[in-house]
N, C-alpha and C positions, 0 to 999 in steps of 0.2 A: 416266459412271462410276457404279456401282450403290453408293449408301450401305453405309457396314459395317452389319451389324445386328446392334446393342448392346442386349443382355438384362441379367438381375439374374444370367447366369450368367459375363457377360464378366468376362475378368481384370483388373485394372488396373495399369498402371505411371503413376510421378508422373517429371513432369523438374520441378526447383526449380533456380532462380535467380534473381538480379535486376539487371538487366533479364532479361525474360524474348521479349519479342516478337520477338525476334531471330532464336531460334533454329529450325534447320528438322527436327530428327532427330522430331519426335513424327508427321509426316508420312509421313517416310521409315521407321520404324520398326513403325508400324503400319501401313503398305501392305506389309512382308515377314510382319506378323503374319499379315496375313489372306491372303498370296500362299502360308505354310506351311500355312493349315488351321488355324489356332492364333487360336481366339475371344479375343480380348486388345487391349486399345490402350494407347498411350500420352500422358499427360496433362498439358501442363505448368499448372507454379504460380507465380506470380510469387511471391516469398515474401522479405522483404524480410530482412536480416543480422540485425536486432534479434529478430525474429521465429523464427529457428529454432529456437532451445532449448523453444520452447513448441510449434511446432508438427512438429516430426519426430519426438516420440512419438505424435504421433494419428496421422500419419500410419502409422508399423510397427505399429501395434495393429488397423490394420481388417483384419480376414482374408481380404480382397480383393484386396491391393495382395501383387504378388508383388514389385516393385523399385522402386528411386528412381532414378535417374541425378541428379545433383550437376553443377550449371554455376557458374561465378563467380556469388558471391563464398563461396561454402561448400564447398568443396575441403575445406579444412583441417580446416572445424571438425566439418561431420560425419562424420570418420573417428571422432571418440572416443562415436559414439551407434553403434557396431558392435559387436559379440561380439569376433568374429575380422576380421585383414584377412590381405591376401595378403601374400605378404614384401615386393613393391615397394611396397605401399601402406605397410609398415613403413616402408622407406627412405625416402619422402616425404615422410609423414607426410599425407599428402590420399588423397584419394579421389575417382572420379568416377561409380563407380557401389554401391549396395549391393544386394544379394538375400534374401529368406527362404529360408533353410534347411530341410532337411525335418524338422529338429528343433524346427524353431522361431526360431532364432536369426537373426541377419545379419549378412551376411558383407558388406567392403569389399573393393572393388580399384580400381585407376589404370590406365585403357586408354587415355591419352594419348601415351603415349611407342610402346604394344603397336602401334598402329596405322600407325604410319611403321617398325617393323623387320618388322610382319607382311607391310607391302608390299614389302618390298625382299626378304624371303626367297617369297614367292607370284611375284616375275617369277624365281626361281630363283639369285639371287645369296646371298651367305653372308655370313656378318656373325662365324660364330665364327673365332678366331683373328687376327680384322684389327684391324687401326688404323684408330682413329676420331677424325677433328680437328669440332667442335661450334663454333658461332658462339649465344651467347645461353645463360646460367643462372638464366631465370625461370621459371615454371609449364612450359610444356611443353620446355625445353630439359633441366629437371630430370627431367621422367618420359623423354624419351625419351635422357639417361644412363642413368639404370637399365634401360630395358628393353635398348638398347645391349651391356652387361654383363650383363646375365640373359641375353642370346642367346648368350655367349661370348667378345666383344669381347676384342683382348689386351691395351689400352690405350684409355684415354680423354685425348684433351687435349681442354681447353674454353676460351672464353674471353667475357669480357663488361666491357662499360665502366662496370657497377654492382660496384663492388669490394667492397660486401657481399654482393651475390651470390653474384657470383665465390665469397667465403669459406664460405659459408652452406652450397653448393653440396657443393664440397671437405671441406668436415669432416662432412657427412650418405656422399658417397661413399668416401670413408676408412674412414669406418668400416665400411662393409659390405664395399667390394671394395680391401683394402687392399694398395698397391703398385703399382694399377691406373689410375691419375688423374694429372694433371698440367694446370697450366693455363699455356699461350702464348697471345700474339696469332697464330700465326702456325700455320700446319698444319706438323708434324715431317716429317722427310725422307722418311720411309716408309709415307705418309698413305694408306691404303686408301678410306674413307670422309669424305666432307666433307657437314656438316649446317649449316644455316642454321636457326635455331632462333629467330629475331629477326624481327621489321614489315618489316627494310631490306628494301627490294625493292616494298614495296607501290605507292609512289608512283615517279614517273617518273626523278626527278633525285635517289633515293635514293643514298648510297656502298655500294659493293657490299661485300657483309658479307666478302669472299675476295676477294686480287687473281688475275686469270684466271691469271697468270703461276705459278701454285701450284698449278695442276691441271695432271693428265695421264690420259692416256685410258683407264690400268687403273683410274680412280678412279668410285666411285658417289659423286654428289652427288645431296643432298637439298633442300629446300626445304619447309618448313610453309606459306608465303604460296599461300591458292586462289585472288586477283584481287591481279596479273595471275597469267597460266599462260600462256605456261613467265615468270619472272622471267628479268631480263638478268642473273642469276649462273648459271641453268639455258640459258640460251642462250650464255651464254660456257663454257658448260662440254661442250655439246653438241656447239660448234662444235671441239674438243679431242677428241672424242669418246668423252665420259663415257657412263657410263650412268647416267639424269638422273630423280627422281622428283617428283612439286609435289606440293603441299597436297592436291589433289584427292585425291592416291591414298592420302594418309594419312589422310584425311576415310571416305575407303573402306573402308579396313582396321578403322578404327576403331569403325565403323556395323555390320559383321557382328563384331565382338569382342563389342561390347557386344547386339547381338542371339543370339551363343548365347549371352549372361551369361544374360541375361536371361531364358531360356526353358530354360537349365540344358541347351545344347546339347552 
């Protein structure tokens, strides 16, 4: 493979979080930079919680850095170092990515939740007017309710065994999409969509977040977990003959959301 070749006129994007070694998009992100023609990389920064108030204004101030992308544990707090954000990033109140404007300015948005409804509507299924039953109201169970209801969703049930979540959840989605929410353990009778939005599934001898007995074959079920693939909720739901999505494909979706953010596609 031929090195990029990185001048004083490449663009720069930063990824910040901490831990940082973990993550793989600055790879994946700048092999689509340089696969469009587009002289640009992306850079992560281990940048530790105490540290960003001090350091994500140098960061927006070099007139090289076109974006940041945002990993735990700064979701939250750098949405309030943005101009503008997008209405979901309103609802949240986090952010996972921010851009310079050609104003000048930066803007935030949340492509967490955008990335599991961009795949479910990209295999040509639909998401507006249906019912949607959710397992899990943490970080990404909460972006991918709003993105859910931004697609049209007619109904949101959710549910979680952190019952301030649960709460926390509920009264951020009340307020925007009010009438539209409801929390069960259990998917309602006319369940179109089923989302796992939880770890369960990760390890072998996990309890499955949905009993099989609650799926049926007009139903798309989802799944965030990328190892394993397909999870035994996606395999109990295949074998029903759902149409069945994993983490992978939401990893996907999410990886070109944030690559046209990014490049102002």
């Amino acid at each position: 493979m031929t090195s990029p070749n990185i001048t004083g006129k490449t663009r720069v994007h930063f990824l910040i979080g901490s831990p940082i070694s973990q993550v793989l998009a600055p790879g994946w992100l700048t092999d689509r930079m340089r696969n469009a023609s587009y002289d640009g990389m992306l850079v992560p920064l281990h940048i530790e919680k105490d540290n960003l108030e001090s350091t994500l204004p140098t960061l927006k101030a070099m007139p090289n850095v076109d974006s940041i992308l945002i990993t735990l544990p700064h979701k939250f707090a750098a949405a309030a170092f943005c101009d503008t954000l997008s209405e979901r990033a309103k609802v949240l109140g986090a952010i996972n990515a921010m851009r310079r404007e050609p104003d000048g300015t930066w803007f935030g948005d949340n492509f967490d939740g955008a990335g599991l409804t961009a795949g479910i509507l990209k295999a040509g299924k639909t998401i507006s007017g249906k019912t949607v039953f959710m397992v899990g109201a943490g970080g990404a169970g909460s972006s991918i309710a709003v993105s859910m209801l931004e697609e049209g969703a007619r109904h949101l049930t959710f549910h979680d065994i952190n019952e301030a979540s649960q709460q926390a959840l509920l009264a951020k989605l009340e307020a925007a999409y009010p009438g539209k929410v409801s929390m069960s353990s259990t998917p309602p009778a006319n369940c179109d969509i089923v989302v796992n939005a939880t770890s369960a599934g990760m390890r072998e001898h996990d309890p499955l977040p949905v009993q099989p007995d609650a799926l049926a074959s007009h139903m798309i079920v989802a799944d965030v977990i990328t190892d394993p693939v397909p999870t035994r909720l996606l395999s109990e739901a295949a074998d029903r003959g759902c149409f069945t999505r994993d983490g992978t494909h939401m990893l996907d979706g999410q990886i070109q959301l944030l690559f046209e953010f990014m490049l102002r596609k």
